[in-house]
C-alpha positions as CSV (number, residue, x, y, z in Angstrom):
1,X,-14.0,66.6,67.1
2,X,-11.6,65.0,64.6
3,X,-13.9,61.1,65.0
4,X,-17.0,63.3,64.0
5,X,-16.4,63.3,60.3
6,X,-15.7,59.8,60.8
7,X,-18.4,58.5,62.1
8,X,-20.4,60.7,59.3
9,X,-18.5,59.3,56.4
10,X,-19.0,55.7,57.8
11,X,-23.4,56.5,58.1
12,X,-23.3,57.7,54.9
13,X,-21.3,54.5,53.6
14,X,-23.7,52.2,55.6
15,X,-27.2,54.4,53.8
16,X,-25.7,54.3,50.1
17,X,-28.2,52.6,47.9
18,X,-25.1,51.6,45.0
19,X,-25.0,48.1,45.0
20,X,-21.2,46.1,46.1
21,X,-18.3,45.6,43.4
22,X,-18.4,42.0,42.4
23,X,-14.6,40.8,42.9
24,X,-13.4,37.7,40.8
25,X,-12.4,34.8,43.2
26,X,-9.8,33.8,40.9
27,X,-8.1,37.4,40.7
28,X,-8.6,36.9,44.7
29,X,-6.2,33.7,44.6
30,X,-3.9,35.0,42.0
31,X,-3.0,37.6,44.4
32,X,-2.2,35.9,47.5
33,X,-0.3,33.6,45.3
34,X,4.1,34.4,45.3
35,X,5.3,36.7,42.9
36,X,7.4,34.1,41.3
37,X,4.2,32.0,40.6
38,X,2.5,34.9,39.2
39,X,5.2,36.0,36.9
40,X,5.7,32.9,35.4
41,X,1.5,32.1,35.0
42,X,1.9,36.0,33.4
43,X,4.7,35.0,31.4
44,X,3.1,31.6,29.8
45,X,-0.3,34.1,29.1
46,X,1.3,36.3,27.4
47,X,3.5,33.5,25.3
48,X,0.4,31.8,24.4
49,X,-1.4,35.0,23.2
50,X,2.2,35.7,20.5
51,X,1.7,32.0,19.7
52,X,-1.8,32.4,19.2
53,X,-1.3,35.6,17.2
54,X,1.5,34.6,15.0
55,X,-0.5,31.1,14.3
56,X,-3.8,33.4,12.5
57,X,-1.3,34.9,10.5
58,X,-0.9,33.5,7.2
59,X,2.5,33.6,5.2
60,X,3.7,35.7,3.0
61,X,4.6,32.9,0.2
62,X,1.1,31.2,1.0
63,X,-0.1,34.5,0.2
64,X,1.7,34.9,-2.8
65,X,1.0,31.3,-4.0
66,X,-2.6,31.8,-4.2
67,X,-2.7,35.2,-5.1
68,X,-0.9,34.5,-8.6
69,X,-3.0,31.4,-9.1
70,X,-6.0,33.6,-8.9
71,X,-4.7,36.1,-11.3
72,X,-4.4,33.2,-13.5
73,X,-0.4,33.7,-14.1
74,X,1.1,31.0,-16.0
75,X,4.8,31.6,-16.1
76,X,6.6,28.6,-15.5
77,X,9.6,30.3,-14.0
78,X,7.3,32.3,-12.3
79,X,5.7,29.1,-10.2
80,X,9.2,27.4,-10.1
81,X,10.8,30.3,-7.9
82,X,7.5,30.5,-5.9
83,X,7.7,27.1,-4.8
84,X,11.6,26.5,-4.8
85,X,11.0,29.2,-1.9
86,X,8.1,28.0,-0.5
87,X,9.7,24.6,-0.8
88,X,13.1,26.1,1.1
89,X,10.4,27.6,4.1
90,X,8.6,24.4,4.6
91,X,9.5,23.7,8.0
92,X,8.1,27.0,9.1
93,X,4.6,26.1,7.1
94,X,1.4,24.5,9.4
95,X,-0.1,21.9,7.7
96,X,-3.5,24.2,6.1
97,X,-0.7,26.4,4.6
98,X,0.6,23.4,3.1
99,X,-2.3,22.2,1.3
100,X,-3.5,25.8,0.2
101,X,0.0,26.3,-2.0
102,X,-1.0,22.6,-3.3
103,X,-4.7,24.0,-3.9
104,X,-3.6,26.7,-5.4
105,X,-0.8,24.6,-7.8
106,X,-4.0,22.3,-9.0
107,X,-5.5,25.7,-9.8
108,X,-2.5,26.7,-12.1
109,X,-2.0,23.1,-13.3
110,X,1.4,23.0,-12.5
111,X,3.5,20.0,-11.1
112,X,6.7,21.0,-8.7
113,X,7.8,17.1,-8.5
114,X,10.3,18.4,-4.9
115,X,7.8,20.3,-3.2
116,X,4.7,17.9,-3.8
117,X,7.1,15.1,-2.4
118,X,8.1,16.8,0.7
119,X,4.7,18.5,1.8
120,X,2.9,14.4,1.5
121,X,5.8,13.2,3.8
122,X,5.5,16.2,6.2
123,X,1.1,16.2,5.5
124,X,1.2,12.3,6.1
125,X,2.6,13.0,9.8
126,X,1.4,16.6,11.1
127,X,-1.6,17.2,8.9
128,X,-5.2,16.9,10.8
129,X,-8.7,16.1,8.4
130,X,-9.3,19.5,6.9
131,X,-5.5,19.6,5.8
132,X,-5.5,16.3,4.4
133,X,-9.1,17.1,2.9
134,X,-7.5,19.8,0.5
135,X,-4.5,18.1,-0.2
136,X,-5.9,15.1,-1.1
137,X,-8.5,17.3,-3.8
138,X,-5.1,19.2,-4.9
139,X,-3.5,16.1,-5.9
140,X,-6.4,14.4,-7.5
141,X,-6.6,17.6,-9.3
142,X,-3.4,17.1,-10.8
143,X,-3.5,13.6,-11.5
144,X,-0.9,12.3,-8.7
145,X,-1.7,9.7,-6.8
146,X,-2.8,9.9,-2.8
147,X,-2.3,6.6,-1.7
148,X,0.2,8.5,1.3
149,X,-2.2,10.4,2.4
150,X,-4.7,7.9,2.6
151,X,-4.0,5.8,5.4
152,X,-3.3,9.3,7.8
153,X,-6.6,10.6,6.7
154,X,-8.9,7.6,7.1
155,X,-7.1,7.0,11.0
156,X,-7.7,10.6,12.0
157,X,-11.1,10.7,10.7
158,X,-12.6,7.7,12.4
159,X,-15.0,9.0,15.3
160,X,-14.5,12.9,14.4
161,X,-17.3,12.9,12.2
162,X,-19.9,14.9,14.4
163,X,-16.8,17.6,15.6
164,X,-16.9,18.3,11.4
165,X,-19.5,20.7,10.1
166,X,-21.5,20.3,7.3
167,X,-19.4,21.3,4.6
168,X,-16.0,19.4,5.9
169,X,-18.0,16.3,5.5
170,X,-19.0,16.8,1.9
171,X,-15.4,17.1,1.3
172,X,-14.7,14.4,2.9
173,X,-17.1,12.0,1.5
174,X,-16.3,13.9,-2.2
175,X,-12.1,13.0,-1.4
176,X,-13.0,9.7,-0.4
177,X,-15.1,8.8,-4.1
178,X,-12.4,10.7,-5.9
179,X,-9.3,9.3,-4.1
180,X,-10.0,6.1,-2.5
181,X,-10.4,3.0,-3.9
182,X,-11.9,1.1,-0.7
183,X,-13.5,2.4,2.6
184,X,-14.8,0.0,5.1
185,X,-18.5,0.4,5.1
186,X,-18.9,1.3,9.2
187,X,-16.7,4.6,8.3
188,X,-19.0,5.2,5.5
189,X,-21.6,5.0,7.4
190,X,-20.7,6.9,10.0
191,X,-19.6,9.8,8.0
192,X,-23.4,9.6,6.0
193,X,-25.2,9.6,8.7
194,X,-23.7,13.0,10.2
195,X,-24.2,14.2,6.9
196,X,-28.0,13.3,7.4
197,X,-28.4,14.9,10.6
198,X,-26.8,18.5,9.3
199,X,-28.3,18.4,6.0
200,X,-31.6,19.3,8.2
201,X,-31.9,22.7,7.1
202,X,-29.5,22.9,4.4
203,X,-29.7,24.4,0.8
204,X,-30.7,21.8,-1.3
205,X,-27.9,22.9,-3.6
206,X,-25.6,21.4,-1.4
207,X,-26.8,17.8,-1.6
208,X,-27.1,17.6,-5.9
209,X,-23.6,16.1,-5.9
210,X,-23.8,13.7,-2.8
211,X,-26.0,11.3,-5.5
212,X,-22.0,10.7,-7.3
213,X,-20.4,10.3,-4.4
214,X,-22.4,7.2,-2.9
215,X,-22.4,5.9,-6.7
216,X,-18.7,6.3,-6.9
217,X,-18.3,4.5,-3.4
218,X,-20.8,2.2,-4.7
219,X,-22.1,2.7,-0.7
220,X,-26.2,2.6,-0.5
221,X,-27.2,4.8,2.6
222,X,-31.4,4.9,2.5
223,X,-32.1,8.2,4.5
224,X,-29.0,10.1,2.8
225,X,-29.9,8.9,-0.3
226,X,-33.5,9.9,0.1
227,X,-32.7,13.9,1.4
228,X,-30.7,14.2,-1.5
229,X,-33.1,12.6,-3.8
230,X,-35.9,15.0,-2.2
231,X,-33.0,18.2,-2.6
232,X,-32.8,17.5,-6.3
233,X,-36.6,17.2,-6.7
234,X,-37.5,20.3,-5.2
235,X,-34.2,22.0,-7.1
236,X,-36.3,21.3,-10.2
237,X,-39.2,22.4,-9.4
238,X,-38.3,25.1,-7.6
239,X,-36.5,28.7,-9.5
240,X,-33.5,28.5,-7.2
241,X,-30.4,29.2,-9.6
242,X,-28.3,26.5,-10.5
243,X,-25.0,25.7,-12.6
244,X,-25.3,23.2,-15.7
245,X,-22.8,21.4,-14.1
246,X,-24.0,20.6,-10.8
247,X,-27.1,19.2,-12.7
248,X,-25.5,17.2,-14.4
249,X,-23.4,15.9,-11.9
250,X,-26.5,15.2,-10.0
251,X,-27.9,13.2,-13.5
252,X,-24.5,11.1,-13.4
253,X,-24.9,10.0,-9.5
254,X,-28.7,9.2,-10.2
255,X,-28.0,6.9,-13.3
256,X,-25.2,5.3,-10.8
257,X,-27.4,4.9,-8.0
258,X,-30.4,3.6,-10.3
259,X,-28.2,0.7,-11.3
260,X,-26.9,-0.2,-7.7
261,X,-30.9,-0.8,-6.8
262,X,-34.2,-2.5,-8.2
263,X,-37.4,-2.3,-7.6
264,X,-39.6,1.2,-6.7
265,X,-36.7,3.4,-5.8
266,X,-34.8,2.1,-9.3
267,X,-37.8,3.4,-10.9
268,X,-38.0,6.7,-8.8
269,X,-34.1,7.5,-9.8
270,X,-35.0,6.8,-13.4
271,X,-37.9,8.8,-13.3
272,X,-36.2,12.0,-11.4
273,X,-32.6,11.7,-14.2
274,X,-35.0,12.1,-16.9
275,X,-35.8,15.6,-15.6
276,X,-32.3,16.6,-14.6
277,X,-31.9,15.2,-18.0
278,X,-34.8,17.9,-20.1
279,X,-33.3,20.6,-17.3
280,X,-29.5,20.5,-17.8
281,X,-30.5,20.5,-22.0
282,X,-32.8,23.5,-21.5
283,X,-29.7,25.4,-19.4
284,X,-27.1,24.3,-21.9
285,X,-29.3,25.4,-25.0
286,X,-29.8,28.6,-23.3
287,X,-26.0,28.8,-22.2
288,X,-23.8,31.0,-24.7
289,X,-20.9,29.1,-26.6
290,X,-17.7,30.1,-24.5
291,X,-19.6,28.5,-20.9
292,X,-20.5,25.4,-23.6
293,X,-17.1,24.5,-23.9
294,X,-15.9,25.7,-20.6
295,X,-18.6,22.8,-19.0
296,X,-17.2,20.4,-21.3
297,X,-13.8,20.9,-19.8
298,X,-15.5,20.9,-16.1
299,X,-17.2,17.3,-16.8
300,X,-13.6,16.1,-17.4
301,X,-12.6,17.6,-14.5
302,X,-15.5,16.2,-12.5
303,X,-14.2,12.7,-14.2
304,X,-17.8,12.1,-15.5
305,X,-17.9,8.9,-17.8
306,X,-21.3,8.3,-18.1
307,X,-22.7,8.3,-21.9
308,X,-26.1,9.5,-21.5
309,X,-24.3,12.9,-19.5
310,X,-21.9,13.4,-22.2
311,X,-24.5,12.6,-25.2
312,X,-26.9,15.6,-24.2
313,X,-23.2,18.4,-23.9
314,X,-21.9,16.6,-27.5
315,X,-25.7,17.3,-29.1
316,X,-25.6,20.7,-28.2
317,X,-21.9,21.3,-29.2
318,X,-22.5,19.9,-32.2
319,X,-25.9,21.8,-33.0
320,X,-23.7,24.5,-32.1
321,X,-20.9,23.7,-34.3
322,X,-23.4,23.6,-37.4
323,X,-25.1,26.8,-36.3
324,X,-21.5,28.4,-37.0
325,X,-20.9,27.4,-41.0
326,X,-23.0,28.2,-43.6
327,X,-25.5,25.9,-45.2
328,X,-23.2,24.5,-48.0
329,X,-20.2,23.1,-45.7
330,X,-22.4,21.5,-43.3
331,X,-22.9,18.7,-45.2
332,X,-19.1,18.7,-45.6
333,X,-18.4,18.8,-41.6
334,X,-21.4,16.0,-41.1
């Protein structure tokens, strides 16, 4: 009587429609494997998921460090006990937390002469591309020189061009104008054309300053040059919004580029600054006084040298000046 239910339960087993559990192979294997094997595979799991953890988590001086740069603090004893203790914890920094503080220093415009020293030496050896990117910006920033960080950078960038994205490169080809003094033209031209294939569908925004760069690097790449020639165009006539600055940063790498070249494209870089040229007056006419001044101080930033650039910002500064005196001491301040 007792194998009755039995052979019931197994029928019913054999007629259920509910499809069979799907079983993992691999939890199969990890099963039949000894229990010391699987506590130490357990063991290195779970010690790679802390590490992992306690790697996304940003310290609490890096913090700190950017946070009063962004407040816009100025305090020299303020920044000196920030970094004396950043400076103290530097063995425990990765290399991106490294070159935010020195980010965030160029932002405050503050030199701490121990701590820049030690975080090159320690960047020069540990640091990959996107840490030696932003350190090499912070320091130009500041005016130091990055001749350490130049030889580290230029060896770990060669052949990782296409595992950057499109932004890393801009950096990169923006720290090699601004901080290098000679690139050999096959890494130039491998980092320009993985510019040129991810600039496919790109804002157009994004391309007004790549113009400087190549003028700066004195480094003629046709199809870049002619995406970012068509990015500008289109910027113009287009009502996508705009800074002054970027503009006229794109008016300084045109007038570069047009006297690297001859010929047809000479002409079309002459004939596209003269717009940039009647657009970045129109913006900085329309612009009120205090952004005036503050994109003066931006095209010394942005090391801009050119005379035409810096003769339409001194006409309007100057129509502005006279605007601000009455008629009888104009003549006086002419």
């Amino acid at each position: 009587l007792h194998q009755q239910p039995v052979r019931q339960w197994k029928e019913s087993m054999k007629r259920s429609p509910g499809p069979l559990l799907k079983v993992d192979p691999a939890l199969i294997v990890h099963k039949r494997l000894p229990w010391q094997v699987r506590k130490n595979q357990l063991r290195q799991r779970f010690w790679d998921e802390e590490v992992k953890k306690s790697s996304s988590k940003t310290p609490s001086i890096v913090v700190e460090v950017s946070q009063t740069a962004r407040r816009k603090r100025r305090d020299p004893q303020l920044w000196n006990n920030l970094l004396d203790q950043a400076l103290a914890a530097h063995a425990e920094l990765a290399p991106q937390d490294m070159a935010s503080i020195l980010w965030s220093m160029a932002d405050a415009r503050f030199h701490h002469k121990a701590l820049v020293e030690e975080f090159i030496r320690s960047l020069s050896f540990r640091a990959g591309v996107k840490s030696l990117v932003t350190a090499m910006l912070a320091l130009d920033r500041l005016g130091l020189p990055a001749d350490s960080l130049r030889a580290p950078f230029l060896q770990h960038l060669s052949g990782q061009c296409n595992d950057l994205s499109f932004g890393d490169l801009r950096r990169v080809l923006m720290a090699l104008a601004r901080c290098t003094s000679s690139v050999q033209s096959e890494q130039l031209r491998e980092i320009c054309d993985a510019i040129h294939e991810k600039a496919e569908e790109c804002d157009p925004r994004d391309l007004v300053a790549v113009p400087q760069h190549l003028g700066r690097l004195r480094f003629l790449h046709p199809q870049l040059m002619a995406r970012s020639i068509d990015a500008i165009s289109r910027l113009i006539s287009s009502r996508l919004s705009v800074a002054p600055l970027d503009v006229l940063r794109a008016l300084d790498g045109l007038l570069m580029l047009a006297s690297l070249v001859e010929g047809e494209i000479h002409d079309q870089l002459k004939h596209l600054a003269t717009k940039c040229k009647l657009l970045s007056s129109r913006m900085l006419q329309e612009g009120s006084t205090p952004d005036l001044w503050s994109i003066g101080s931006q095209l010394l930033g942005s090391e801009i040298v050119n005379a035409e650039v810096w003769t339409l910002w001194l006409a309007e500064a100057s129509d502005r000046r006279l605007q601000q005196h009455p008629a009888e001491s104009r003549s006086q301040r002419i």
